[in-house]
N, C-alpha and C positions, 0 to 999 in steps of 0.2 A: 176630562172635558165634558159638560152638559152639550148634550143639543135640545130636550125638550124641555116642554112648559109644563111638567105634571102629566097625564097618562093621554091625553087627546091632543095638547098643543105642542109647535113648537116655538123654541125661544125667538125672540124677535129677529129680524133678520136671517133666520138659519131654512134653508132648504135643503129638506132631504132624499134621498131616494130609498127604499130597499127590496131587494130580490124578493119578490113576491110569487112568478109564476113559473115553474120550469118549460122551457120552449121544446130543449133541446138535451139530451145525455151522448157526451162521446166516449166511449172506450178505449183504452192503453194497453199495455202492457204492464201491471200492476198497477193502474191509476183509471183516474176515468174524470171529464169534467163535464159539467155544469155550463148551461146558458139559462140564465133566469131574468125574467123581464119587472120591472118595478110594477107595476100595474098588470091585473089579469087583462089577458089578451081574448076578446069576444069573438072581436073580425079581426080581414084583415088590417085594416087602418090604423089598427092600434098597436102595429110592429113598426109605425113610421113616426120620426121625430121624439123619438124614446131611449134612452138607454141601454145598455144589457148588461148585467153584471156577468164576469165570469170566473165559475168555481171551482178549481183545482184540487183533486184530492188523492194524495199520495202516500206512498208512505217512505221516509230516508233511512229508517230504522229496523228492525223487530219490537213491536210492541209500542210503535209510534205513527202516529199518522198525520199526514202536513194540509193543510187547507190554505190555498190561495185566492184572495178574493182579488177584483182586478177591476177596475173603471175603465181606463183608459192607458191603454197596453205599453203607447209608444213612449213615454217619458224615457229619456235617457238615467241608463245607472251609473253611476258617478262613484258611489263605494262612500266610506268600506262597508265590507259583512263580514257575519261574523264565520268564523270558521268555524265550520262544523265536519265533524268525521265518520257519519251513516255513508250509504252507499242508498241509492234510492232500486229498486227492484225486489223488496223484502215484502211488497202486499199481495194478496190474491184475491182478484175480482171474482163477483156473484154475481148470475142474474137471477133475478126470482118473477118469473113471469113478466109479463113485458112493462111492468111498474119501477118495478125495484131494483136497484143496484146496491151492491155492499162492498167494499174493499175490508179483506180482514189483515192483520199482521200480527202476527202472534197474540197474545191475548184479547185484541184489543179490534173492533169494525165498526165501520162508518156504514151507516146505513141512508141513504134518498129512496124515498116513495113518490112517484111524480105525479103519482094519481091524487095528491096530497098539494096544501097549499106548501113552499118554499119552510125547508128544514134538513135537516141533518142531524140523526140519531147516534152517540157515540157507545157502546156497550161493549161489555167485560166478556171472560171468556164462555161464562152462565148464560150472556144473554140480556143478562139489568143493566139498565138506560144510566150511566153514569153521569153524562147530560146531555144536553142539546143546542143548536143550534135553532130558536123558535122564529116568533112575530119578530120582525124588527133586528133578526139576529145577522146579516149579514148585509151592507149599504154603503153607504159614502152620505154626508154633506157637505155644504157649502157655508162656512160661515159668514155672518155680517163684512169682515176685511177680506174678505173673498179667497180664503185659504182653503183646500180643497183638504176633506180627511174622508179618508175610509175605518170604515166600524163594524165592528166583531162583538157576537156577543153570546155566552154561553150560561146554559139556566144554571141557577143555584137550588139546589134540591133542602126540603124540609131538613132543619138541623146540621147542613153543611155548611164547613168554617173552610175560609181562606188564609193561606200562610205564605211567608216568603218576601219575596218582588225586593232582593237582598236584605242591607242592614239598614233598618227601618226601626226607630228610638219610640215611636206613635206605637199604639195596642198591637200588642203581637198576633191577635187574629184581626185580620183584615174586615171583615165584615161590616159595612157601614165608613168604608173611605174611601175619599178616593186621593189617588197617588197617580204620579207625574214622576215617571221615571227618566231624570233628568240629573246629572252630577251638579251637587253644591255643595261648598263649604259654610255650613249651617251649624254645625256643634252636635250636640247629642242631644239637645234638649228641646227640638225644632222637626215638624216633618219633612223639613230636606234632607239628603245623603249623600254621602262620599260614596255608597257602593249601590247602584240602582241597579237591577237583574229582572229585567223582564219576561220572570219565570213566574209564578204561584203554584203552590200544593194545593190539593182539596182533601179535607178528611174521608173524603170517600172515597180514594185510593186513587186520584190520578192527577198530571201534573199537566200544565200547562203554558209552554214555553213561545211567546213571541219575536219572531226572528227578526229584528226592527233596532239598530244600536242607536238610533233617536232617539227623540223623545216620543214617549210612550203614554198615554192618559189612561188612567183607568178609574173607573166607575167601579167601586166593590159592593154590589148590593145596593148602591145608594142611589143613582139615578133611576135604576128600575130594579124596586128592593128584590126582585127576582132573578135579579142577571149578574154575571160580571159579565162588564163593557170594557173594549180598550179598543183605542181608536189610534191613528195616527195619520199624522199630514201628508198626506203622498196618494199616488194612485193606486196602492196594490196594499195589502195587508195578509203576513204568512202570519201560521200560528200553529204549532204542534201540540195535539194532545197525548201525553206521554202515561201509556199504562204502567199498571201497579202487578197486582193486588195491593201490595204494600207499601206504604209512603217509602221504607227505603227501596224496594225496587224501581218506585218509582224516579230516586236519586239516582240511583245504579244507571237509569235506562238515559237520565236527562245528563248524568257528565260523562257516561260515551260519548256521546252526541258532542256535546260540548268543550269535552277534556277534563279530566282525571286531575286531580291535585298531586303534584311531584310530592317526594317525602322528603321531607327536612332531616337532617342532619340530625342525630340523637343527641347530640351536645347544646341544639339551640331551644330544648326543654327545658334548662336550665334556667336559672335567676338572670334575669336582665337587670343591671343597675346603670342609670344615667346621668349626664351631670346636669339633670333638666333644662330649660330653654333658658329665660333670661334671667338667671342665674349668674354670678361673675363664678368663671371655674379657668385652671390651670393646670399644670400637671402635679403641683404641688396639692391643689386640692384634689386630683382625681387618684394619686397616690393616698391620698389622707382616708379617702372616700373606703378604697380596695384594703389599706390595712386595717382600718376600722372594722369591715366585713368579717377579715380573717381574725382579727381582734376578739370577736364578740359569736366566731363559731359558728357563721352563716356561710353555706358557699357559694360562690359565687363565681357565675359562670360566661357573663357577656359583659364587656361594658361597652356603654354606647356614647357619643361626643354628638350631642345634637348643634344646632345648626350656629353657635359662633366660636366653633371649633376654626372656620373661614373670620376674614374680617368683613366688619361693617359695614353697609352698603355694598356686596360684591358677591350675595348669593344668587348664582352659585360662579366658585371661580377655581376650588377643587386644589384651592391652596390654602396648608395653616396659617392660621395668623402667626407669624414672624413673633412678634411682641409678646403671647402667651404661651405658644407652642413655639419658644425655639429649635430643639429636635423633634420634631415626629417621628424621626426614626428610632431612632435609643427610646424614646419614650417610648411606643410601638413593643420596639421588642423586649422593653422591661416589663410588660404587660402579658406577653405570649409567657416568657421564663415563667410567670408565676400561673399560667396554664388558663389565661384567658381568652376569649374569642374578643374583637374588637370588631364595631359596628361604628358606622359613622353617618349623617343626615346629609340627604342629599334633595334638592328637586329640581323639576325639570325646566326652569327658567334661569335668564342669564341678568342679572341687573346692568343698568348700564357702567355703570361704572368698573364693572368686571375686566379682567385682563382681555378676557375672552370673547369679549362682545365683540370686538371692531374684527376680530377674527370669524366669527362665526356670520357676521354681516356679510364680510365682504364673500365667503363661501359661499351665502345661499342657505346657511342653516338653520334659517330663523325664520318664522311664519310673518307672512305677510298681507299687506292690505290688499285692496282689488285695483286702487294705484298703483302698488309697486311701494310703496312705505313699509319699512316693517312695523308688525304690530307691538305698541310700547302702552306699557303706564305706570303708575305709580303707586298701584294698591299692591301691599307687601312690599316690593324693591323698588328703588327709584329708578323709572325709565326703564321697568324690566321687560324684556322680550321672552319668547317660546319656544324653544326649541321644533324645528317638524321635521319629524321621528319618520314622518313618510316620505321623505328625501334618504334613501340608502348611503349616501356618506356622511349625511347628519348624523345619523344611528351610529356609525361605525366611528364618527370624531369626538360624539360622546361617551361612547368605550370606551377609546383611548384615555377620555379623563380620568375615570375611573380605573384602569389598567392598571395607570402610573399608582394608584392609591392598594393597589391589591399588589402589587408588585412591594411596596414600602412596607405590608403586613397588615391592610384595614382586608379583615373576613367577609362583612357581611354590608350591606346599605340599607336606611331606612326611607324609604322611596315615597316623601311626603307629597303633599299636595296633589295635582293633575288634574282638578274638578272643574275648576274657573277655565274653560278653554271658550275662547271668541269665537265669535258666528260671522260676524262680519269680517272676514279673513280669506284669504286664499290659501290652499294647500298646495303642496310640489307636484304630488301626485293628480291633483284636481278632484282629490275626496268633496265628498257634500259638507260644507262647514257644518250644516243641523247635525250631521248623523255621526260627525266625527267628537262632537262635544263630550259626547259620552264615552267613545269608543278609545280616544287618546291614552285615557289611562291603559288601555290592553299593549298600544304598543311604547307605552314607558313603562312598565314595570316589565314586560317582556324584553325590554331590551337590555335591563339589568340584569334579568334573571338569566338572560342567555352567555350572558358575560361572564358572568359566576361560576354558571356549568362547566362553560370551556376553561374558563382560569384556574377552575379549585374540580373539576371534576365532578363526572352525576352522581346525586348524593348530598353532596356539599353545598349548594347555592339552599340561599332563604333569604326574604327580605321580611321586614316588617314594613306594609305597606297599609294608606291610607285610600285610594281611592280602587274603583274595580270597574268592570261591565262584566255582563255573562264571557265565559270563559278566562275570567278574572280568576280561578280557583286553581289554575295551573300553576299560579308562583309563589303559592306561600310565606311569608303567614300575613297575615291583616289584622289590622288592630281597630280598636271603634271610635278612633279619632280624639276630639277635644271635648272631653265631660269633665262637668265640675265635681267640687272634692265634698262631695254631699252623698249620705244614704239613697237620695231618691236617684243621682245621677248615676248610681252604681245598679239601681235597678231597671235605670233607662236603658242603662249600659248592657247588660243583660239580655234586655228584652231585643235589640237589634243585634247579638251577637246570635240570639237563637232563631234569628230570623235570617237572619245570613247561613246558618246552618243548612235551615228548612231551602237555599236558593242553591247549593250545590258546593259549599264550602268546605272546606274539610277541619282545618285550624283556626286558631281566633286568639287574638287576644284583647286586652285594655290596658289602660293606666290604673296600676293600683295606686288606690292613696288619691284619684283624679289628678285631671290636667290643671285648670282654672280654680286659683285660690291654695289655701293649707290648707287640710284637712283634721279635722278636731282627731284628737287620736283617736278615739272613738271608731270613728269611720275608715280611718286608717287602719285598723288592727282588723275589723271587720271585713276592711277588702283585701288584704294580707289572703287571709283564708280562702275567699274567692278567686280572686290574683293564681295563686298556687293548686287549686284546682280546678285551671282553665287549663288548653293543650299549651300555650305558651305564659308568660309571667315576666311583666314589665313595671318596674320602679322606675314611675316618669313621673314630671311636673312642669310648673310655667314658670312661678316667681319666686316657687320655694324648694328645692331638695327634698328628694323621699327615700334620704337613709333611713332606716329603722331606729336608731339614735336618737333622730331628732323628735322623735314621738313618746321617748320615755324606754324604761327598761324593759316593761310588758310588751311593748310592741319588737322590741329587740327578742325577745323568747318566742314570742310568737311567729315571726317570718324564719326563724330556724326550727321551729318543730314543724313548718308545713314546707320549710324550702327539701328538710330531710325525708320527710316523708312523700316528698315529690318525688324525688329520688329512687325512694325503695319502690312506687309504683310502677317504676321507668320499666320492666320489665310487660306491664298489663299497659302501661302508655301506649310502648311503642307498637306493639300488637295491633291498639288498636288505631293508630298511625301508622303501619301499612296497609288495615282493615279502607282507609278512608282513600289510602294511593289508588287501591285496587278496585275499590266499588263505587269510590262517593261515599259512603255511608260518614259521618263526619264524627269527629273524638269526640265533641261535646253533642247532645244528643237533646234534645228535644222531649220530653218524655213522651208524645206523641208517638215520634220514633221506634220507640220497645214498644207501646202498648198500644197499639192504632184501636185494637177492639175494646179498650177501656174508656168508654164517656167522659171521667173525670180526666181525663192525661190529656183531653183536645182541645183547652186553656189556660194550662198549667204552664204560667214565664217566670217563676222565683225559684223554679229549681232545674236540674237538669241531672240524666245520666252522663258522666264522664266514663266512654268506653260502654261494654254494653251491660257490666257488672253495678259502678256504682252510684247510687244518689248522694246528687250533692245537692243542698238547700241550702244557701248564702243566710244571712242574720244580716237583716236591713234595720235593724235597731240597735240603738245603743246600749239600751238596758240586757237584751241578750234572746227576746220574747222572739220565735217564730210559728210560721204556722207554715203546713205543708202533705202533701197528700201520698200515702204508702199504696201502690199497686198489689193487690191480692200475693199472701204468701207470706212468710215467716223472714222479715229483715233481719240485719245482724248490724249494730253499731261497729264501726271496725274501730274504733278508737276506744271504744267499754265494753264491746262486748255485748251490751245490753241487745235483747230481743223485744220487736213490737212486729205485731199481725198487724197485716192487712186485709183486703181493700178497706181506708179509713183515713180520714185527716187525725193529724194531732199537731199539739200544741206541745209546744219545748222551749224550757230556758238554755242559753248555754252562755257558759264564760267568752271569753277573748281568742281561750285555744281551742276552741271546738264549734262547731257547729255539726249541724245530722249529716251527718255521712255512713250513709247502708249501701251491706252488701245485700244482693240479690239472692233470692232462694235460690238454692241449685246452680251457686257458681263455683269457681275452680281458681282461687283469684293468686297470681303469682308478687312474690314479693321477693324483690334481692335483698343483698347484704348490706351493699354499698352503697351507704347515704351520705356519701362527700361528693358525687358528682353522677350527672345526668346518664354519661356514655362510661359505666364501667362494665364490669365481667358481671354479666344479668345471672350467668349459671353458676357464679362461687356460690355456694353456699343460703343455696335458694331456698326458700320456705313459699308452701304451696296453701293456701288457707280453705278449708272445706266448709259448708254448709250442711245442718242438717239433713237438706235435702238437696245434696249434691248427687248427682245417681248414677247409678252407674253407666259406666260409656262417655260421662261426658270429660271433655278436652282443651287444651288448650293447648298451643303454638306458643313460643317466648321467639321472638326473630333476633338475629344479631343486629350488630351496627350498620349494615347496608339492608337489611330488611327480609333477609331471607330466612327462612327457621331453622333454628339454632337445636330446638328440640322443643321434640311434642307429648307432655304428659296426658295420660288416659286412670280416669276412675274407676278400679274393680272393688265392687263393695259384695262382702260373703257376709251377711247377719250386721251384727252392731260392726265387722270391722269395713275400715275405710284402708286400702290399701290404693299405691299410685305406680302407674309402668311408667318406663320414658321409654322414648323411642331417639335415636342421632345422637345421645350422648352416655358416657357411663360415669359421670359424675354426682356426687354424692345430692341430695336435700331432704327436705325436713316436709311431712306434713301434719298440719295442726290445726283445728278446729278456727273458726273465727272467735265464737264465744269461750271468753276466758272461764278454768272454771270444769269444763265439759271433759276436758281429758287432758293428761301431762303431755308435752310437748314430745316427741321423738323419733330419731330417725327414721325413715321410712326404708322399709323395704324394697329396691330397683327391681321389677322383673319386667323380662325380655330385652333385654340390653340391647 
């Protein structure tokens, strides 16, 4: 949201204020605030008929520190917030003569000079000014409809890019937008989003988290090409700045805070296939669909019944249709015998015509108007209503639905929609309608995901989920919604899955093949590859089926040389899916991520590290033409072998089956045996793959199927030989160069058992 007219005016209608003069500094106990008057104060007279803003600076964390700005104190809080899990007494105040105050927290201090006009210095543990709080940085106005907002604003330093504020389809560096973090169901092709996260990165090593589950506005550079701005409608404005040094400590620092992404399941790696949306499907075709699969030597590991698995008019009502699905059961379990995982589409509104409705009416389950009506319409279901999840028996009777569904053998749920949430509404609990718009989707996918836990055990719950807010990264995984079956939407797609990375996410997926429309095979076979080197791999669509089949033979070879080689990576996967439980640091990688000191990696969206060893570069053409940027150091093709140096773009054809995919100088990269499924034995007969310049000492961990390490290889390199120790197991493996070629393949020698 704009307030001004260009650098001296402002916009019509709009009055402002902002903290201008400090009057006053209080002191804490790890904190200390601020009273700063909008206008300098001469005399006295100019303390009367004035404002005061007031500045809270704390810190909730280590290496994090919270600013509170404040208008007017007394507004009632109404909820929700977000949960967050610091503990506040982690800063240590400074005085520096009777000007200065500093609260430090680990790397990371806030500095006021009150001998100074109204500001707030943020710096690292060196001492260098990471940014600031300047003119203009800290106020409230008043808009023309008399809506009252307070406004935050922090400098952008020469050559610093903004990333993040979730999954955002629009330029992956923010710079020059501005975004309204507000949930909508907008497509992938549109700057709305299912996943708003009013977070950002800065390339210059620190993050920036807004505690606010409203709506959010932000000015990136572009109302004042010098600032990010974010403002919001309310009295008070928090906003954490979250030290680094490094963009992933800075992850690290922001999903403590936030919450940790659980680990999924090692089985839900695996190939998703579904019987896409409006689609006629049955069990006859979803048997037709699994033997084809096995037919044609792809494996396949999840299938999913999206949403007229239910009948027409009656989502959601959490019964098969009778007429297509006459057993759910026996079908169900003819699905588990052949060693499937079974997912099924869920959201969280009730149509009227549902069995369910007159029941959840007459409970009290369903959101309601400020009469006393519930709230209904007709866009998606007719006459459909809301469930409110903030009613604790509402939560507990829509378990139940699902209960019954996990009880009959459905594994997993795909937990659509939650964006579209009404304002003009009442909550059970007396939540703020504004603040809850957003925040709904945290407690409908949590309440799935808590359901899963307790029914199948921790470990086991995953959803594939469409919408989120910050602390949305707890219940994995998420997908990028509805994009079309085109080259460019597969690069849109992209661009907001790395942008959801950059907001604290850990896993991600898409529709390979897109949702909206067929996809020329072309496109198809080219998102195959991508598809399969994301952390998760979904075969979805709207009006057409995306068997591999129906795209021709090439595309049939192609989803089994990547579905199998997904497989063999499952060992260096899941590593680095419990790397992402543990720290935040998320599976698919940003190149930014590895190489923060490399210029060229801090706008780099057509490729990504997968894990912290490989690049992957997508082929957004049909012809096979890409382009793409090698970080300093000797890569290794892992599919040929082939060697290209870096730092350096190049230019590459590749066929149907391949695109660039390198390994990393000096990695350690583990590979199993078993390419028939996601969660087998990672240590049969493991093959270890080395780098020229893999050196000595370095490691890696292979975890088992709950995530813990199963065993840790270590490189002892004496002259040309490469020798490997393990440590927790004395079972045999292989190590062998990446580039084919370089030496014969043979067993290694185990020392230190």
């Amino acid at each position: 949201m704009k307030f001004t007219d260009g650098f001296w005016l402002m916009r019509e209608g709009v009055r402002a204020s902002y903290a201008t003069d400090v009057r006053d500094v209080r002191e804490g106990e790890g904190r200390f605030t601020a009273y700063a008057a909008v206008h300098p104060v001469r005399e006295r007279g100019d303390t009367l008929n004035t404002p005061l803003v007031t500045v809270e600076c704390f810190s909730p964390a280590e290496g994090v520190i919270g600013v509170r700005a404040t208008h007017h104190a007394g507004k009632a809080a109404h909820g929700p917030d977000f949960a967050l899990y610091g503990s506040e007494g982690a800063g240590i105040l400074k005085r520096e003569g009777t000007t200065v105050t500093e609260l430090t927290s680990g790397p990371l201090t806030v500095r006021l000079d009150t001998d100074k006009p109204w500001g707030l210095a943020f710096l690292d543990a060196d001492g260098r000014r990471l940014t600031a709080v300047e003119r203009r940085g800290t106020g409230f106005a008043t808009a023309p409809d008399g809506s009252h907002h307070m406004i935050g604003q922090l400098a952008l330093g020469v050559g610093e890019y903004i990333y993040g504020l979730g999954e955002r389809f629009t330029p992956y560096v923010k710079n020059g937008q501005n975004v309204d973090i507000w949930q909508a169901d907008g497509g992938t092709s549109s700057e709305q989003a299912y996943k708003n996260i009013p977070f950002h990165l800065s390339s210059r090593g620190y993050g920036v988290f807004v505690n606010h589950p409203g709506k959010v506005s932000y000015e990136i550079g572009s109302e004042s090409v010098g600032q990010v701005q974010f403002s919001v409608e309310d009295q008070s404005i928090e906003y954490y700045i979250i030290a680094g040094p490094t963009p992933k400590d800075v992850l690290r620092r922001y999903t403590a805070l936030t919450g940790r992404p659980a680990l999924p399941p090692a089985w839900s790696f695996g190939l998703w296939l579904t019987t896409s949306f409006c689609t006629p499907y049955d069990e006859e075709t979803v048997t037709a669909f699994v033997d084809g699969m096995a037919e044609r030597d792809i494996p396949l590991g999840v299938f999913h019944f999206d949403c007229f698995w239910m009948r027409e008019y009656q989502w959601t009502d959490f019964r098969w249709d009778p007429e297509v699905f006459p057993d759910p059961e026996g079908m169900l379990r003819r699905l588990r015998e052949r060693g499937l995982k079974v997912s099924v589409w869920i959201n969280p509104y009730i149509a009227q015509k549902s069995g369910l409705f007159a029941e959840a009416a007459a409970e009290g389950y369903l959101v309601k108007r400020p009469n006393g009506d519930i709230w209904q319409w007709d866009l998606w279901q007719p006459g459909m209503a809301l469930v409110d999840f903030t009613n604790p028996a509402a939560r507990e009777w829509y378990a139940d639905q699902l209960r019954a569904l996990l009880d009959m053998g459905v594994d997993c749920f795909k937990t659509d929609f939650g964006e579209r949430v009404p304002t003009d509404v009442v909550w059970h609990d007396g939540s703020d309608p504004e603040r809850m718009h957003n925040y709904y989707a945290q407690l409908y996918n949590s309440a799935v995901f808590e359901l899963l836990e307790k029914e199948r055990g921790p470990g086991e719950a995953v959803l594939f989920a469409r919408s989120a807010t910050a602390g949305g990264q707890q219940f994995p995984v998420h997908w990028g919604g509805d994009c079309f079956a085109s080259l460019g939407a597969m690069a849109e797609s992209l661009r907001g899955g790395l942008s959801l990375s950059l907001s604290g996410f850990g896993f991600w997926s898409h529709d390979i093949g897109g949702f909206e429309g067929t996809p020329d095979p072309a496109v198809f076979k080219r998102w195959l590859a991508f598809g399969l080197l994301s952390s998760h791999s979904r075969l979805h669509g709207n009006v057409s089926y995306r068997v591999p089949w129906a795209f021709g033979d090439e595309a049939v070879d192609v989803a089994r040389k990547f579905t199998l080689l997904k497989h063999r990576l499952m060992p260096y996967l899941y590593a680095a899916a419990v790397e992402a439980h543990r720290t935040g640091v998320p599976v698919m990688r940003p190149m930014l991520l590895e190489y923060p000191d490399d210029p060229a990696c801090r706008t780099l969206d057509r490729q990504y590290m997968l894990g912290p060893d490989l690049l992957v570069a997508p082929v957004f053409t049909a012809e096979g033409d890409v382009e793409f940027y090698v970080p300093e150091g000797t890569w290794t093709h892992l599919l040929t072998g082939e060697r290209v140096q870096g730092p350096g773009w190049r230019r590459e054809t590749h066929g149907f089956d391949s695109l660039p995919l390198y390994v990393r100088p000096g990695a350690l990269l583990p590979l199993g045996a078993d390419d028939q499924r996601p969660d087998g034995d990672w240590l049969q007969d493991l093959t270890l793959l080395v780098t020229p310049d893999t050196a000595d000492g370095t490691e890696i961990t292979v975890p088992d199927l709950d995530g813990r390490p199963a065993a840790v290889y270590r490189v002892v390199r004496g002259g040309d030989e490469v020798r490997v120790t393990a440590e927790g197991t004395t079972r045999p493996f292989r190590v062998r160069p990446v580039a084919r070629g370089q030496c014969a393949e043979k067993p290694c020698t185990v020392l230190d058992r």
